[in-house]
N, C-alpha and C positions, 0 to 999 in steps of 0.2 A: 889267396892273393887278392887284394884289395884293387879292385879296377874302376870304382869310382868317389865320389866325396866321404867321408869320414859322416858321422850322425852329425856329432857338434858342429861341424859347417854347414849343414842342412838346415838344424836349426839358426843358424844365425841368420841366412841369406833371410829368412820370413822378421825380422828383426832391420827397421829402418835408427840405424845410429844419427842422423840427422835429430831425427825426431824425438825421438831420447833425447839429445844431447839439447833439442828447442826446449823441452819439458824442464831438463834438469836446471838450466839456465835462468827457466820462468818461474820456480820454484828453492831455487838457491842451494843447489844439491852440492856442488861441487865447491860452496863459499871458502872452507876452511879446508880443503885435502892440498893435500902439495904433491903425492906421488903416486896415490891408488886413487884413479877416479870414480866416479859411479859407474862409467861404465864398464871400468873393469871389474868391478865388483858383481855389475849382473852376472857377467859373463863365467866369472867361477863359480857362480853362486848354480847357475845353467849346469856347468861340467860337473860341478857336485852334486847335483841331482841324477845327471845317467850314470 
């Protein structure tokens, strides 16, 4: 029985999304997506690794 965080939100909490999100803003990441953003894209990209 699981009694505390999952890995995948472990890893996220060391993951500041502000800052990403200042990054991808300053670099034009997200110009042309309308549904999958970058950010979501790390994040499966994360889960597809464990």
């Amino acid at each position: 029985m699981n009694h505390g965080k999952y890995v995948f939100s472990q890893l996220i909490e060391f993951l500041s999304q502000r800052v990403f999100d200042r990054l991808t803003s300053k670099y034009s990441g997200n110009k042309s997506v309308k549904h999958f953003t970058c950010w979501n894209q790390l994040l499966c990209m994360i889960f597809g690794q464990l």
